[in-house]
N, C-alpha and C positions, 0 to 999 in steps of 0.2 A: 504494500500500500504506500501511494507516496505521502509527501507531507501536506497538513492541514487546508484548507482552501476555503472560500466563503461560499457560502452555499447563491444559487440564482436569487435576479434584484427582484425586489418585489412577491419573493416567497411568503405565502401568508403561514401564518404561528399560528396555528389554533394552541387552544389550552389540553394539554394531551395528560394534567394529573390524575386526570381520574381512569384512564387505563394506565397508566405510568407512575405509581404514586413516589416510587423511588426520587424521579424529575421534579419535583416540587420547584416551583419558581424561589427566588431566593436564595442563601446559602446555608450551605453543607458545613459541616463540621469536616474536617478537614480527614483523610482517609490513612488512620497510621498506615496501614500496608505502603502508601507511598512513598515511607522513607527508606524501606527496603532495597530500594531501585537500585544506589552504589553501589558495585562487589564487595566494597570492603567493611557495607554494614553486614554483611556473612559472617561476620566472625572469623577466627581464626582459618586459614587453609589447614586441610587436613593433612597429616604425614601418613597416612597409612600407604598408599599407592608407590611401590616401587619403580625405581626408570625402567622404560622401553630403549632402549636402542636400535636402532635402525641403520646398519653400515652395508656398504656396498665399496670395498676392499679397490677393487679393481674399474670402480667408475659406472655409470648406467651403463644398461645395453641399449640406448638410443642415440642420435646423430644427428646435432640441427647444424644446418648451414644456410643463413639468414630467415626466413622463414619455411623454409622445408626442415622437414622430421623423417625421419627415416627410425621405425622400429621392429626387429622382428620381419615379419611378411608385408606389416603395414606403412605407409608413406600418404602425405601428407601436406599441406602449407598451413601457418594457423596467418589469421587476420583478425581485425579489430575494426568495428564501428560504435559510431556515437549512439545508434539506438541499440543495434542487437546485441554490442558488447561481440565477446567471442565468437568469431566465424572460421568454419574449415571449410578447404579447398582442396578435390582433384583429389580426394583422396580413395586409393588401391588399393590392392591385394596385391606381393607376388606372388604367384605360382610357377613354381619351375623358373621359366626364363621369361616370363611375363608378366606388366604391370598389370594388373586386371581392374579396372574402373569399379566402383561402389556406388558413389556420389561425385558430382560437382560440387556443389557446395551444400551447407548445411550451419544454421543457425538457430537462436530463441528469437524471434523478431519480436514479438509482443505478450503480452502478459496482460489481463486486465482480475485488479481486486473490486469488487462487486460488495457492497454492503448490504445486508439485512435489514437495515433495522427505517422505525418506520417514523422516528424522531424528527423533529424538527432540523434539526443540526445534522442530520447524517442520511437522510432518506435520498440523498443528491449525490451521494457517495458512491466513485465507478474510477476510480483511477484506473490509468494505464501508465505501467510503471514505466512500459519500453516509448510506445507511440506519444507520449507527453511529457514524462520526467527524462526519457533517453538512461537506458541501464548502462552502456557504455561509457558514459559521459560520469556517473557515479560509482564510477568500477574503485574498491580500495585499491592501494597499493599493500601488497601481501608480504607477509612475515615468516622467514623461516624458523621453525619449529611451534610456528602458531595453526597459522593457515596451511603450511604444508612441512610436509614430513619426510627426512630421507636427502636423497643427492639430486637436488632439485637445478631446473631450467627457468630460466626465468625469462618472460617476454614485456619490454617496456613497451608502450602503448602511447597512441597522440591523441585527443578531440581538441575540437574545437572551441574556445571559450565564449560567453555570450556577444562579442563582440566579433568572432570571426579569426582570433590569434592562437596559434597552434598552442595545447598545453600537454605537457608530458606525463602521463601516468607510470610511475618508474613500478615494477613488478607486478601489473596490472595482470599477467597472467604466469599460473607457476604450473609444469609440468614436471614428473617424474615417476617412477615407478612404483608398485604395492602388490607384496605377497599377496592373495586373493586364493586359498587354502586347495583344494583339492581337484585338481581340472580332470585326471581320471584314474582310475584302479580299476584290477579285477588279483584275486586270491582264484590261483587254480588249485585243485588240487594237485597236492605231492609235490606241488612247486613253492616257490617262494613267490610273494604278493607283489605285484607290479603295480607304481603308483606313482606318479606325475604333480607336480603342483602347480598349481594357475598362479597367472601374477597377470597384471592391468597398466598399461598404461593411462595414466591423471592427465588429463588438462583441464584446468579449472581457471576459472575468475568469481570473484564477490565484487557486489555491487551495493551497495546502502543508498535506497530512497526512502528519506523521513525516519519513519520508526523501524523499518522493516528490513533487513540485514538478506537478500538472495546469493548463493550459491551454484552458479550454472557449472555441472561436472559431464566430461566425456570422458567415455572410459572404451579403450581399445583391448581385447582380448586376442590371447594364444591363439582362438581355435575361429577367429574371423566377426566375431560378435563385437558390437560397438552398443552399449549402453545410455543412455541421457538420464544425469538424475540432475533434479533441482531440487537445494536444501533450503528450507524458509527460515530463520530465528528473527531475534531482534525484540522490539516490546511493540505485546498487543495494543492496539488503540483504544485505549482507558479514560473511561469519565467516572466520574464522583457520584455515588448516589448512599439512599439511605439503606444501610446494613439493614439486610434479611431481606427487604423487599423483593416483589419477582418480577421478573421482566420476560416475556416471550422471546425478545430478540437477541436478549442480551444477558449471558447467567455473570451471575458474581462470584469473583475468580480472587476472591481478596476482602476482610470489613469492608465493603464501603466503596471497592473498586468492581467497575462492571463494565463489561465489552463484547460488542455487537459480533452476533454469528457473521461471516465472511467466506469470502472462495480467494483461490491464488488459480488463474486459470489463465496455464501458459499454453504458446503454439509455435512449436518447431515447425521448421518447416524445411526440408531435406529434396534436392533436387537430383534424386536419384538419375543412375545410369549403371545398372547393372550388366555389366560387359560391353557399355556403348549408351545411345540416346533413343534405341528403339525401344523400349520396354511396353510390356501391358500388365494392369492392374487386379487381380483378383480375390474377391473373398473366401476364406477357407472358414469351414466348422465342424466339428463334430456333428453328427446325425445319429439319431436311436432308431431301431427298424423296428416296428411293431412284430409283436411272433405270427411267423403264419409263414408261406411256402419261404420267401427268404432271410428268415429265424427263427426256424423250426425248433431249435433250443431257448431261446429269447435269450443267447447271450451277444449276439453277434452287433455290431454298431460300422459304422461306417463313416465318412465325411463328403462334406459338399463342395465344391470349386465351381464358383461361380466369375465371370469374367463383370470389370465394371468397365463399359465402353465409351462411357462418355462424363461430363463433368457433374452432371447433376446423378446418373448414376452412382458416382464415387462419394458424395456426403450420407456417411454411414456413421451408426452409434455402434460403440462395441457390446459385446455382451457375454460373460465369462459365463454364462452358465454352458456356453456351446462352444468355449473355447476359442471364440470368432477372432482371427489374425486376418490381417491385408498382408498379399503376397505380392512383389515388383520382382515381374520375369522379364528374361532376354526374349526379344520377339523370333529373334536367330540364333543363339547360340544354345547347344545345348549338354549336357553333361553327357558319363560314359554308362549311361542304364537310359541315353536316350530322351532325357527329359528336359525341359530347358531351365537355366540355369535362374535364380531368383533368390532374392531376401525375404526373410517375413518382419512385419513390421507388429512387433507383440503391445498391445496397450494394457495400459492396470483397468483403464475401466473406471473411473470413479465418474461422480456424480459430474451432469454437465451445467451451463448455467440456468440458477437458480428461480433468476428474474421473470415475470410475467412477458410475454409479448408484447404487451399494450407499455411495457417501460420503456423507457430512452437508453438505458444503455444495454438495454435486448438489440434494439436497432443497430445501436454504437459499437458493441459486442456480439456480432452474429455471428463470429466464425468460431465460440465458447457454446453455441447451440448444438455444435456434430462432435465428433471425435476423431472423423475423417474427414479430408476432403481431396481430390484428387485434380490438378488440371493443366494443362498441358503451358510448357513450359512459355513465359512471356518475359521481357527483361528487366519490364519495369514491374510487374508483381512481384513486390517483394515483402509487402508489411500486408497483414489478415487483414486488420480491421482496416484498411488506407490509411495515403500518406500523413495524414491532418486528421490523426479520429478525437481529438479537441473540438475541432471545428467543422468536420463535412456531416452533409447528410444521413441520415440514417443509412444503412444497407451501403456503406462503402467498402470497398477490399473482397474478398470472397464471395459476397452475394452477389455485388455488380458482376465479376469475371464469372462468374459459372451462370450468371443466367445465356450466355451464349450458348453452353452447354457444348463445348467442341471433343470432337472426339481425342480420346484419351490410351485409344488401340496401335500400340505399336511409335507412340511418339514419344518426344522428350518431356518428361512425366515427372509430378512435382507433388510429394505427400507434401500435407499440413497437417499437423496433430496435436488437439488440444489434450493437456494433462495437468492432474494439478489437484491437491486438496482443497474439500469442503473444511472451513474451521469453526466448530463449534469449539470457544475455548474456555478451559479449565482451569481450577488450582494450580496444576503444575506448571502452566505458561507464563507465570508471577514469580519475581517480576523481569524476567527474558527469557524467554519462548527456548525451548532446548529443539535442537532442527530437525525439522517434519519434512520427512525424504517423498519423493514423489517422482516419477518416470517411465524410460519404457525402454525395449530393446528393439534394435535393428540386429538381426541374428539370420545367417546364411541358411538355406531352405534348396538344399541343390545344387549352390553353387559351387561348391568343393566335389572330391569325387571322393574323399572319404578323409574321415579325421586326422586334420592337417596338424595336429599337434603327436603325432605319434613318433615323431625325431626326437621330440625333448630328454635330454640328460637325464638318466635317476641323481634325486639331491644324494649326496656322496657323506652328509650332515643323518639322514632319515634314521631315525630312533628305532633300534632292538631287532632291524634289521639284518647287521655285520654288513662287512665288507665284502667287494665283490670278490675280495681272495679268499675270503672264507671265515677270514678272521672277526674279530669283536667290534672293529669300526669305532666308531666317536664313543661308542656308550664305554669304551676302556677306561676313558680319563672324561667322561661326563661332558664331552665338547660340544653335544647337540641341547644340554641342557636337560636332557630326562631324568641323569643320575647325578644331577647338582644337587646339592644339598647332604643332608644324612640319611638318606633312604634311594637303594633302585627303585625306579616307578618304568624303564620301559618295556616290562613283560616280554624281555628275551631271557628263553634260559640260559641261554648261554654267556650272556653279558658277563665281562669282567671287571666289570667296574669293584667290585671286592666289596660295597656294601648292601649291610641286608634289605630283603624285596618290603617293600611298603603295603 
């Protein structure tokens, strides 16, 4: 949400105490929980929590040379704007001896916080954090071992100041690497257990408009999966009212401190090109077959592929009960079982916007109404809601371009995808919101011909394991940390570590 703003001139004030008895005109006794708000009326820090370290001996395994990144299979450019904040570019796969295309670009272009509540003071409430306050333009500059963690990259960053003079955001985006636990195993029998660990490449920026502290994170994975999560903290928007009272719109999170239900409803928008710029769009779901000739047993289920061919076909809601994903296939190329090669674009599915039709920023925010929307690539469509959703018309950005409705079969093809917590907030968000993770996956669906992480190193560290000579490995002298301490803990028998099992 951004900061504060005067609600429209000539707003009439009815008298709302007597559905509001909290709002009593006049003043409040003043809200102790609000003096809470400094860290350091917390009290002492705690000493229980022992250090993490985090070392990489030998340097990351990534490579930037000016804004190209090179990691693993994946590659890259990253860029920066004043509204979207964080943008990638042109970013691939290798395979073999080939770059293989994923995406042209891919960014958050908008966000819009949508208020509940039906106050005088806040019924006007619709920020757009990126299309009005610009998230790039309030990007931190980031800290290491705050904001990021490990053998970090750092990308300085330029906007514009309100005057039009270049200003520099110096560590506006931090990249580096993170263990991410188990990417795969199997224990055969009579053999020894084979097991793989994932690890992620981070690019990340924070951004702070007003009260509200956003986290845009990409995360590049071993086996071709690219992740988007956005993290929200910072302090809920808080007004004074009278202890115990109730409010429909707004529960009390605090004596005396109360704050209006809310959404955070962002829209990536990813300009796929899955092996190229012919792709076509499709929805996938599970399907139940009634029993009878074809589930004769009634265990049998199946799934749907259904093609979306044009732009208004493509504005779809998701729905988890049937597992429903959008899949972006090559319109040519195809893998080795013969199929063509494609992404699936996985959504969480949460609630979409909240707002009646007949409101203004329903109109203002109409591309928070789908959870999909599909449409063939244009240079200037780049922001959902349009350039100016301050100031245009209702229905600007996605409903204007899709009422053309052009075909979306076989062309350079453009997901948008709303995601993003409902906030109904509580006790624990007093008085700074601890971060409310939110996102989705772009995860290959084909486009590999089979599990591209199956080169990976075994860790030479792995606990109760031994050594590939045979011997005891790290757990001899406790170097993977199983058998630190006064007790073995890693349930090998054979471990020599010489003290007793736990």
């Amino acid at each position: 949400m951004g900061p504060p703003d005067r609600g429209p001139r000539g707003a009439r004030r009815p008298d709302r105490t007597a559905r509001h008895p909290h709002r009593r005109r006049g003043r409040h006794p003043r809200a102790r929980a609000a003096r809470q708000l400094r860290p350091r009326r917390a009290g002492p820090a705690r000493t229980s929590l022992k250090p993490i370290e985090i070392t990489q001996p030998e340097g990351p395994s990534f490579s930037v040379d000016g804004s190209l990144v090179q990691w693993e299979n994946w590659k890259f450019r990253v860029g920066f704007t004043q509204q979207e904040g964080l943008v990638l570019n042109q970013i691939t796969w290798r395979d073999g001896d080939e770059d293989r295309s994923v995406a042209h670009r891919a960014s958050v272009p908008e966000m819009v916080v949508p208020y509940g509540d039906t106050s005088v003071s806040r019924f006007w409430i619709s920020y757009f954090d990126a299309g009005e306050y610009l998230l790039g333009k309030n990007a931190n500059s980031l800290a290491l071992g705050c904001d990021c963690l490990g053998v970090i990259h750092y990308f300085d960053e330029f906007v514009a100041d309100d005057h039009g003079n270049p200003v520099k955001i110096p560590q506006a985006i931090c990249m580096h690497e993170e263990d991410y636990g188990i990417l795969w195993k199997h224990s055969e029998l009579g053999a020894a257990p084979e097991t793989r660990r994932s690890r992620r490449l981070v690019v990340s920026y924070f951004a702070t408009v007003g009260n509200y502290d956003y986290g845009f994170f990409w995360y590049f994975y071993l086996d071709g999966s690219i992740q988007v999560e956005a993290k929200a903290t910072g302090i809920v928007f808080a007004g004074a009212g009278i202890p115990g009272s109730e409010d429909p719109h707004g529960p009390e999170i605090a004596p005396g401190i109360f704050t209006p239900i809310h959404q955070h409803l962002f829209c990536a928008r990813i300009d796929a090109a899955i092996d190229g710029e012919d792709n076509t769009l499709h929805e996938i779901e599970a399907v139940r077959i009634p029993t009878g000739p074809e589930n004769p047993r009634g265990n049998a289920f199946t799934w749907s592929d259904t093609q979306l061919r044009t732009e208004r076909e493509a504005q779809r809601i998701a729905n988890g009960l049937t597992g429903r994903v959008w899949e972006v296939r090559s319109a040519h190329r195809t893998n080795y079982v013969g199929k063509p090669t494609a992404y699936w674009l996985i959504p969480e599915g949460k609630m979409l916007l909240a707002a009646q039709p007949e409101s203004t920023v329903h109109g203002r925010a109409n591309f928070a109404t789908k959870h999909l929307w599909g449409t063939r690539f244009e240079p200037e469509e780049l922001y959902p809601a349009g350039d100016y959703p301050n100031a245009h018309a209702p229905g600007a950005g996605l409903p204007e371009w899709t009422a053309q409705d052009r075909s979306i079969d076989g062309e350079d093809l453009v997901l948008w995808h709303t995601f993003g917590p409902t906030h109904i907030p509580r006790t624990e968000d007093w008085p700074i919101m601890p971060v409310d993770y939110s996102g989705f996956w772009f995860k290959p669906h084909g486009f590999l011909d089979q599990n591209p992480a199956m080169d990976l190193p075994a860790d030479a560290r792995s606990c109760g394991t031994g050594s590939a000579e045979g011997g005891s490995g790290c757990c001899a002298d406790g170097g993977c940390g199983c058998c630190s301490g006064d007790a073995c803990r890693c349930g090998n028998a054979a471990c020599a570590c010489g003290k007793p099992r736990a």
